[in-house]
Steps between C-alpha positions, in 0.01 A plus 500: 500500500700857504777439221337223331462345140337244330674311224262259278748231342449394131160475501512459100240328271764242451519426834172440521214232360522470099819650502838376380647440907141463658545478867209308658228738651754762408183751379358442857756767603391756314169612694725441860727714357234742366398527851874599632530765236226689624591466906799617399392841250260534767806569751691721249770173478687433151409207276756318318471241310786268248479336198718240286619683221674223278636566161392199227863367547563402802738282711187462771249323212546135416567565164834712581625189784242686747246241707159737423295542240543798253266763762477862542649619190522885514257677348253163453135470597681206756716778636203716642376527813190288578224674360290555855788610690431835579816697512512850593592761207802583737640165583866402453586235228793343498644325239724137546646254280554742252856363403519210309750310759314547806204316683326847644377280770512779781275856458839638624695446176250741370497836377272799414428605206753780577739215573529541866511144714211473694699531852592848411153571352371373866742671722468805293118476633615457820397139482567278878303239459346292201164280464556263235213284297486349097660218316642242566609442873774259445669695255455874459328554774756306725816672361352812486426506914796372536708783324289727672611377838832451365476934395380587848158544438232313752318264280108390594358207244176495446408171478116476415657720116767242439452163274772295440646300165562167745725348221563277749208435792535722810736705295281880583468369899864454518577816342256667770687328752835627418425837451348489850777381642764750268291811738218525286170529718162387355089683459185466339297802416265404824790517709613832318217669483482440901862690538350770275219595727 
């Protein structure tokens, strides 16, 4: 676990039941992930964690040519983080689909709030190896593994803290699968918290 992080995807009221982009069982997460965020303070390890960021107008929303539902509007009660997830005061937020002509799909077209992409904010934290979790597995979750890989990083999903949108059935398994096969490897916090002892 030496030169570890955890990065919690997107896990936004939005995303989740009675918001604007509900995922289904996408709150069921949050106490999963609640449990990874304190293995990982408990080992000194950083937390990280992304959010969408979209302005009003943008190209992503349906009403701009987008496919999705106007969600996560920056500085809107939908734009918070789920109300139970328990952050640390020191975790990392990154900020994505903050320009109106971009998606903001992957945690890795995020920034700081100093403005730093989160690949340099992880390498400057001596970062090896990531343990990703949130919303929504075929989607942000997917691309942002995948970028990871694709940056060098070793990527671990967490698959018991990811819910996917399924727009189309099977859609979240499918996106496990090819991450798995891209390098990514796969845990549960059962299996982690056997590594950790």
């Amino acid at each position: 676990m030496k030169k570890a992080a955890l990065l919690i995807v997107d896990v936004q009221v939005d995303f989740c039941p009675g918001g604007n982009l509900p995922v289904a069982g996408g709150d069921e997460v949050v106490p999963v992930l609640n449990g990874y965020v304190a293995l990982f303070r408990a080992r000194g390890l950083p937390v990280f964690a992304s959010r969408d960021w979209h302005p009003a107008a943008s190209s992503h929303f349906r009403t701009h040519g987008g496919i999705w539902p106007v969600h996560c509007v920056r500085e809107t009660a939908g734009a918070g983080f789920h109300f139970g997830l328990e952050l640390p005061a020191d975790a990392i937020v990154v900020s994505k689909g903050t320009d109106p002509g971009e998606d903001g799909f992957s945690s890795f077209d995020g920034v700081d709030g100093n403005g730093v992409p989160l690949a340099d904010c992880l390498r400057k934290r001596g970062v090896e190896r990531l343990f990703v979790g949130g919303l929504a597995t075929d989607y942000c979750v997917r691309q942002t593994v995948l970028d990871g890989l694709a940056e060098g990083f070793a990527v671990t999903l967490l698959v018991d803290a990811v819910r996917g949108v399924d727009l189309e059935p099977g859609d979240g398994a499918e996106a496990i699968r090819e991450m798995v096969k891209a390098g990514a490897s796969t845990a549960t916090r059962e299996k982690l918290e056997l590594i950790c002892q």
